[in-house]
C-alpha positions as CSV (number, residue, x, y, z in Angstrom):
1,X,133.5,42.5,37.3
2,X,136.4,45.3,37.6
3,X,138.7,45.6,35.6
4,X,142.3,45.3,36.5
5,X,143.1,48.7,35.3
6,X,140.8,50.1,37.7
7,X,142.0,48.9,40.5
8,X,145.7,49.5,39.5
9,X,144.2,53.1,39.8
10,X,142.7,53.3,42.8
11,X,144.7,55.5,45.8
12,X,144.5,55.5,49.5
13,X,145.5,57.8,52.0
14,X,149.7,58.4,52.3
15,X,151.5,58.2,56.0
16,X,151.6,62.0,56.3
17,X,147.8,62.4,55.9
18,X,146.9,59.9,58.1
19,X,149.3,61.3,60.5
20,X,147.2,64.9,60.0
21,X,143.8,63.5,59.5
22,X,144.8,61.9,63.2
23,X,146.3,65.0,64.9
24,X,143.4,67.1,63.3
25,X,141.0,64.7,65.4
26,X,142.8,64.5,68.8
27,X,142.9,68.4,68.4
28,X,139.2,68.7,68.3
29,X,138.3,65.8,71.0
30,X,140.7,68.1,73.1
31,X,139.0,71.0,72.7
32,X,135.8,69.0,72.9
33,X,137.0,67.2,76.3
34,X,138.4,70.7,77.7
35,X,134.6,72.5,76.6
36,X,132.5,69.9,78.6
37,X,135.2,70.1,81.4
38,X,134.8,73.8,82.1
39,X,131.2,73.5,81.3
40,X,130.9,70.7,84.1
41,X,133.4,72.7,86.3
42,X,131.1,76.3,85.8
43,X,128.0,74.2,86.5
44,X,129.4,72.7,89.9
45,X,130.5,76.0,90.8
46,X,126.9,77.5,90.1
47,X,125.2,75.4,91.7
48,X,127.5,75.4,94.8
49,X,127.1,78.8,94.9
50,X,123.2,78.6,94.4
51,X,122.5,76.4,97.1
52,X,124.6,78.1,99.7
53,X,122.1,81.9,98.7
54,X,119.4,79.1,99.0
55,X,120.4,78.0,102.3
56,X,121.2,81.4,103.6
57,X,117.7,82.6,102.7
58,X,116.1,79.7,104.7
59,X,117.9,80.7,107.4
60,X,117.5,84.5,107.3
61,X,113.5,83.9,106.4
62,X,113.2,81.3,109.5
63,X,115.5,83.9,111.3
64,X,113.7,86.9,110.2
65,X,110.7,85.4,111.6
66,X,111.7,85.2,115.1
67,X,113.6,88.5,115.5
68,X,110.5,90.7,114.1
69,X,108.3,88.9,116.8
70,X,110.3,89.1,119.6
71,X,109.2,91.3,122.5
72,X,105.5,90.8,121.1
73,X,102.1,89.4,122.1
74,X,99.2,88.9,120.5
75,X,97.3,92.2,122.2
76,X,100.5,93.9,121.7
77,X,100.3,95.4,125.7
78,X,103.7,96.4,127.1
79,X,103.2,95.6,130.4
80,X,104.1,92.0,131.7
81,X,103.4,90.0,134.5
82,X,105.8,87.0,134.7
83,X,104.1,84.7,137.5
84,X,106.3,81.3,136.9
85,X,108.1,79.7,139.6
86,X,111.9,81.7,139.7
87,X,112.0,82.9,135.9
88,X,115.3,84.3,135.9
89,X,116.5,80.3,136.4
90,X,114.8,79.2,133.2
91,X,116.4,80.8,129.6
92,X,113.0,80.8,127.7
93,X,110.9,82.3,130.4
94,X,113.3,85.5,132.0
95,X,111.4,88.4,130.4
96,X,112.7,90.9,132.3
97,X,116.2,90.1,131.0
98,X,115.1,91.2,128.1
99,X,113.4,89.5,124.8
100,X,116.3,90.2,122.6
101,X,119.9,89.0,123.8
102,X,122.8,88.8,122.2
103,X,126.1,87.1,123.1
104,X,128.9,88.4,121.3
105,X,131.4,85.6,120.7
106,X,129.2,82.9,122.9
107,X,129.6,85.6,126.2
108,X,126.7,86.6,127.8
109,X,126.0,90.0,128.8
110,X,125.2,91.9,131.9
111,X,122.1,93.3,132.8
112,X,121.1,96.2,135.3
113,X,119.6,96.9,138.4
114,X,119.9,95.2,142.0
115,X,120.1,92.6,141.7
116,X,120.8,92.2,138.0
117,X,118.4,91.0,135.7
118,X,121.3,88.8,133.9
119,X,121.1,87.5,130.7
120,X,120.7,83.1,131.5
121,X,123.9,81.6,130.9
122,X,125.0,79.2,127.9
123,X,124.8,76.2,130.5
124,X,121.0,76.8,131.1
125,X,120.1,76.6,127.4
126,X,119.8,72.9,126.4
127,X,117.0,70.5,125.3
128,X,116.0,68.5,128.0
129,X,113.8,65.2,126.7
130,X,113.5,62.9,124.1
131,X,116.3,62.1,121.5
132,X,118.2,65.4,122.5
133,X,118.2,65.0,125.9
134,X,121.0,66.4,127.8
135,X,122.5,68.2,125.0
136,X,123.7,71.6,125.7
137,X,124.8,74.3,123.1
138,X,127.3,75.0,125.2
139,X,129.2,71.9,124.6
140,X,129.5,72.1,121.0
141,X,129.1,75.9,120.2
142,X,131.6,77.4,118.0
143,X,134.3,79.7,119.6
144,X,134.2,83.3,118.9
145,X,131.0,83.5,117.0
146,X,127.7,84.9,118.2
147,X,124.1,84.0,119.3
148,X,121.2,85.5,119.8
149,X,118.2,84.6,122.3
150,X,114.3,85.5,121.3
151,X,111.4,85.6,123.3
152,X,108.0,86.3,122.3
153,X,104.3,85.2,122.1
154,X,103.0,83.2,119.4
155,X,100.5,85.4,118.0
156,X,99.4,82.7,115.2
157,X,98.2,80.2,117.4
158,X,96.0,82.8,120.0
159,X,92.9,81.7,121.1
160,X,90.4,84.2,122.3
161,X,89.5,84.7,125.5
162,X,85.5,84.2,126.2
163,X,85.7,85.3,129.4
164,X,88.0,84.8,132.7
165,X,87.2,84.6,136.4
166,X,90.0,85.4,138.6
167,X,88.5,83.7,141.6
168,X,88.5,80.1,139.9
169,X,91.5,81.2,138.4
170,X,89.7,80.2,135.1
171,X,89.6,81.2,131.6
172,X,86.8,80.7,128.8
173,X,88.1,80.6,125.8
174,X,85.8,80.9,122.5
175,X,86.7,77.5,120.9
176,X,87.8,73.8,122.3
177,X,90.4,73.9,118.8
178,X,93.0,75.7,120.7
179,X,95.3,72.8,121.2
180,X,96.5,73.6,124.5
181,X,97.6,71.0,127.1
182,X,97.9,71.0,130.8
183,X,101.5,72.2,131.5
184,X,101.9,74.5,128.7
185,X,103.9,77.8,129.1
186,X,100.8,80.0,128.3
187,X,100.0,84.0,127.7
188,X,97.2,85.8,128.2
189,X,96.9,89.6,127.2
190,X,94.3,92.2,127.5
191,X,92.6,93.8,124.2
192,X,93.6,97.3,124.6
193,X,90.2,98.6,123.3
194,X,88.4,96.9,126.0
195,X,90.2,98.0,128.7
196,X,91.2,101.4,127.5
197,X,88.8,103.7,129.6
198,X,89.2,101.4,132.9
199,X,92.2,102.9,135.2
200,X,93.6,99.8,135.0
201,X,96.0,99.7,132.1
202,X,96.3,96.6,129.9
203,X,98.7,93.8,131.0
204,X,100.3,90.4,129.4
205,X,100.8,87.4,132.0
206,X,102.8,84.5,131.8
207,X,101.9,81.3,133.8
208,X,101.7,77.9,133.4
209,X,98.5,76.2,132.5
210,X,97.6,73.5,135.2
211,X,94.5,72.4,134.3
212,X,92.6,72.0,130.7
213,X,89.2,71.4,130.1
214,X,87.3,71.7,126.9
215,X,87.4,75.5,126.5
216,X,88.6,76.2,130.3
217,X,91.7,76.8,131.1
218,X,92.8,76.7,135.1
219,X,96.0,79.0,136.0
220,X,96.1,78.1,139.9
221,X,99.3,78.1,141.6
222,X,100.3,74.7,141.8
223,X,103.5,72.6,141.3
224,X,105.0,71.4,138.3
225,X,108.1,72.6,135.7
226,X,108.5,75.1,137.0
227,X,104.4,75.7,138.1
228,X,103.1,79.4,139.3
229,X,104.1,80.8,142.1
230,X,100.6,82.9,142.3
231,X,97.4,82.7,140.7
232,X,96.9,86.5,140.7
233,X,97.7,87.9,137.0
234,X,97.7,91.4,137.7
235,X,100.7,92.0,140.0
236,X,103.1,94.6,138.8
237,X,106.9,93.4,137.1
238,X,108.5,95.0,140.0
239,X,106.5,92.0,142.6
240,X,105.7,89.5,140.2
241,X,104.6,87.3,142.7
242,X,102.2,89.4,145.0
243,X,99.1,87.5,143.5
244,X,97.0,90.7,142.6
245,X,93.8,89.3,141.4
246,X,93.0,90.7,137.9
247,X,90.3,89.9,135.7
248,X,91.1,90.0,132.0
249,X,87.8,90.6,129.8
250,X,86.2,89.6,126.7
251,X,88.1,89.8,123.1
252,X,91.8,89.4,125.3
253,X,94.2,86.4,123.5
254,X,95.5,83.3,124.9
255,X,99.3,82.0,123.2
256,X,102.0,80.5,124.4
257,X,105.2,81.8,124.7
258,X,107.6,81.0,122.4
259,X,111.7,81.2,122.5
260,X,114.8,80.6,120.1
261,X,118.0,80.9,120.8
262,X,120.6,80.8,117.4
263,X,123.9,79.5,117.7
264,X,127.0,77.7,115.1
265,X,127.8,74.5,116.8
266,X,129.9,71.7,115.4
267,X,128.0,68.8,113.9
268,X,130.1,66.1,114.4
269,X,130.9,65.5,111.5
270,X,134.0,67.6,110.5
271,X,132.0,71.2,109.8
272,X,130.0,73.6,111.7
273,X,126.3,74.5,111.5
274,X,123.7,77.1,112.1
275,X,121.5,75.7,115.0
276,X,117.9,76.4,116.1
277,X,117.1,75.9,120.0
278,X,113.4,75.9,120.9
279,X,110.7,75.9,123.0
280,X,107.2,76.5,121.8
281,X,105.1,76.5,124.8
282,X,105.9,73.1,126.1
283,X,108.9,73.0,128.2
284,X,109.3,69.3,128.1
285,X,109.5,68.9,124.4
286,X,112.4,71.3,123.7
287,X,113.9,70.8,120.1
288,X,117.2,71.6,118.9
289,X,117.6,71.5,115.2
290,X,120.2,71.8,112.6
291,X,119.1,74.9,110.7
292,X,121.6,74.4,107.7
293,X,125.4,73.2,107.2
294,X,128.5,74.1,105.9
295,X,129.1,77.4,108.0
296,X,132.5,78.3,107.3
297,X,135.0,77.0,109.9
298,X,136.5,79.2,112.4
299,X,140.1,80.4,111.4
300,X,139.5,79.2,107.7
301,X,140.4,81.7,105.2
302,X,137.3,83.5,103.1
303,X,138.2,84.0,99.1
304,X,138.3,86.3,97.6
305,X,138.3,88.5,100.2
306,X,141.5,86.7,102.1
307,X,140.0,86.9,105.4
308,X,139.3,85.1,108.7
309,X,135.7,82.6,108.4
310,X,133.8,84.6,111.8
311,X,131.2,82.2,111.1
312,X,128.0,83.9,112.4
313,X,127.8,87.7,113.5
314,X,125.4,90.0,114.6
315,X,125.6,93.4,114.4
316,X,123.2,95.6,116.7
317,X,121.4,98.8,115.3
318,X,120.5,101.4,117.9
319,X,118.7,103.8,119.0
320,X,119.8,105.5,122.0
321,X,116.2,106.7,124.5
322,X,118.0,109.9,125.1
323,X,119.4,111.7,122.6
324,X,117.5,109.6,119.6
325,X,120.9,108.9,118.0
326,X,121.1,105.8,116.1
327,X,124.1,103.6,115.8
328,X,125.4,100.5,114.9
329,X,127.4,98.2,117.5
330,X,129.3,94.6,117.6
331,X,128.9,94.8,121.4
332,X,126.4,92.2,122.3
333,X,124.2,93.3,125.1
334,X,120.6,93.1,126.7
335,X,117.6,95.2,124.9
336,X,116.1,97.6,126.5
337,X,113.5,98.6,124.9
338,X,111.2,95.8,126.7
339,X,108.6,98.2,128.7
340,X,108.8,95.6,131.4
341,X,112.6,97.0,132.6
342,X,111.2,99.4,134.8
343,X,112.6,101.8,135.7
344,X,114.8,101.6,132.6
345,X,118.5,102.7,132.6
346,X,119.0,106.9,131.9
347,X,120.7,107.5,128.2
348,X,120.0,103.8,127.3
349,X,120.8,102.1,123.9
350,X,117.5,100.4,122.7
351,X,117.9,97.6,119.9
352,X,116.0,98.5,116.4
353,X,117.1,96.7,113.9
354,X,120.1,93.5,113.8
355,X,122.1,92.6,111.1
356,X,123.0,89.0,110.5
357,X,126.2,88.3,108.7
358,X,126.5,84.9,107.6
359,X,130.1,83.1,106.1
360,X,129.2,80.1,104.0
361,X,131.1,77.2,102.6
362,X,130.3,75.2,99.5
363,X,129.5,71.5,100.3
364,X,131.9,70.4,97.2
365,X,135.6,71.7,96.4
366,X,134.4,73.2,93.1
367,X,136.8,75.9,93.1
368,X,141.0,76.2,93.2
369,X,143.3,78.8,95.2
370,X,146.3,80.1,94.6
371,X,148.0,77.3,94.0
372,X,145.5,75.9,91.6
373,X,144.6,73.3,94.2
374,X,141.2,72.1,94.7
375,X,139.4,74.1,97.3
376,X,135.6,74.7,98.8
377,X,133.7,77.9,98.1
378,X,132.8,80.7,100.6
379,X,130.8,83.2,100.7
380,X,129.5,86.2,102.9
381,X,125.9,86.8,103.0
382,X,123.7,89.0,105.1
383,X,120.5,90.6,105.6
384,X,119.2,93.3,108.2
385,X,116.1,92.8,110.3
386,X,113.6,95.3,112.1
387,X,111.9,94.9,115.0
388,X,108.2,95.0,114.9
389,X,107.8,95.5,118.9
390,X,109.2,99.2,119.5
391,X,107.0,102.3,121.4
392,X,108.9,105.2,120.0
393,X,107.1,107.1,122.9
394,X,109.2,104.8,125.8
């Protein structure tokens, strides 16, 4: 038992250090609170800023991807015979518009000759069946920002050709495995070794397939969307339709043609983003598909920098066929480098190279302005592209 002197002696804390023992403690749950807040805050603003490099590198790898292979086939042969019903009505098939087009802020550009070879307008590129039927870029596209149109052959799905015989307006392939289907925008291109000591200089041709069997592949004219207005394959660009018979040998490719056309539309749901519009050799089944979010909104102001959101851009680098000077250029126009232009334009500037300039917004307001208010992230990002298809010689 205690004794009651030793709890006469016993002392607890006084007011005043209970008062400092107290203040000492919300001091350091401040500091602790305002440490995990700016922690929290710098990890919100990292990873806002991480995912938009991550989205921008999607899209610049999935963009990448189309601009190197535009203007290409599998056989790479410059020539091309375009025998599908009025091409110059369908965006994904008018080849000798040119296989890289650029519209600077959502105008299309002129082309040359008599008539012109025009670059398809806005209003022809839409998806036409299933879910996205009827959608048109043109109704939600973004003012004052740019597009681009691709067209190329898909060189990783070629199937090689066996043998052909122009008056059954057959090919042989090697395998049944090519996955090709009656309809399909298809084309076939001459190995340049085989063909090399023949006067007869290699050629690409674009039809539609109308028949499929096993390994045989039937190109007769026929009817259909849009269906070929000749069986002949070797006519020359300047009468695309004069049905010369050709006969395309052994170790030649069979692809389909493949198109992609980039644009920033709104999403409907209060922001803009970067849009993919496709067609992969089926012209029924064309896809349009939201690429990524969150492109910064026209006349929204870009911090740090304290300038203007533009959204997409695409700058064009040059090389003029004359005087071999290279440049770069905002003006959007039609490429004429394609070997099918013919004849091509004197002192003409050829696209080598595009740069894509991307302006980004963070999907969460993990930043502050001026006035200390909350406010979204932006960012610039871009990334220059070559072009794989170029003769130096043209």
């Amino acid at each position: 038992m205690k004794s009651t002197a030793s709890i006469l002696g016993a002392k607890g804390f006084s007011l005043v250090e209970l008062m400092i023992a107290m203040a000492l403690g919300l001091f350091l749950t401040g500091v602790a609170v305002n440490i995990v807040i700016t922690n929290r805050q710098a990890f919100r603003t990292t990873e806002n800023l991480s995912r938009m490099q991550e989205n921008a590198r999607s899209a610049f790898e999935l963009m990448a991807r189309d601009i190197r292979s535009a203007g290409g086939n599998p056989c790479g042969t410059p020539m091309i015979v375009n025998v599908l019903n009025n091409p110059a009505n369908l965006w994904w098939a008018n080849w000798a518009a040119g296989t890289v087009i650029g519209y600077e802020n959502g105008a299309a550009p002129l082309g040359y000759g008599v008539p012109a070879r025009n670059a398809p307008a806005l209003a022809l590129i839409q998806p036409n069946a299933g879910a996205n039927a009827g959608l048109n870029p043109n109704a939600n596209i973004v003012a004052n920002t740019d597009a681009i149109l691709l067209l190329s052959g898909d060189s990783l799905e070629g199937t090689t050709i066996r043998s052909h015989n122009p008056a059954t307006f057959q090919f042989t392939l090697n395998a049944n495995t090519h996955g090709f289907a009656v309809g399909d925008i298809l084309m076939a291109c001459d190995n340049p070794i085989f063909v090399a000591a023949t006067p007869a200089p290699p050629v690409t041709a674009i039809f539609q397939a109308s028949g499929v069997a096993g390994n045989v592949i039937t190109h007769a004219a026929a009817g259909g969307a849009p269906g070929n207005c000749s069986p002949g394959l070797g006519s020359l660009p300047a009468t695309p339709c004069a049905g010369t018979a050709k006969t395309y040998g052994s170790g030649g490719v069979l692809s389909r043609l493949t198109a992609a056309f980039w644009y920033v539309g709104n999403n409907g749901r209060g922001n803009s983003s970067l849009y993919r519009v496709s067609m992969n050799g089926t012209p029924g089944s064309i896809q349009n598909d939201e690429i990524i979010d969150n492109i910064c909104i026209q006349g929204g102001v870009l911090l740090p920098e304290n300038r203007a959101c533009q959204g997409l851009q695409i700058t064009y680098i040059t090389r003029n066929t004359t005087t071999a000077v290279v440049a770069q250029t905002a003006v959007a126009g039609i490429d004429w480098s394609v070997s099918s232009q013919t004849p091509k334009p004197n002192n003409a500037n050829e696209v080598v190279a595009i740069r894509i300039s991307l302006d980004l917004q963070s999907r969460e307001a993990s930043g502050v302005n001026n006035a200390n208010a909350a406010q979204r992230l932006a960012t610039n990002l871009s990334e220059t592209i070559f072009l794989r298809n170029r003769d130096a010689a043209q």
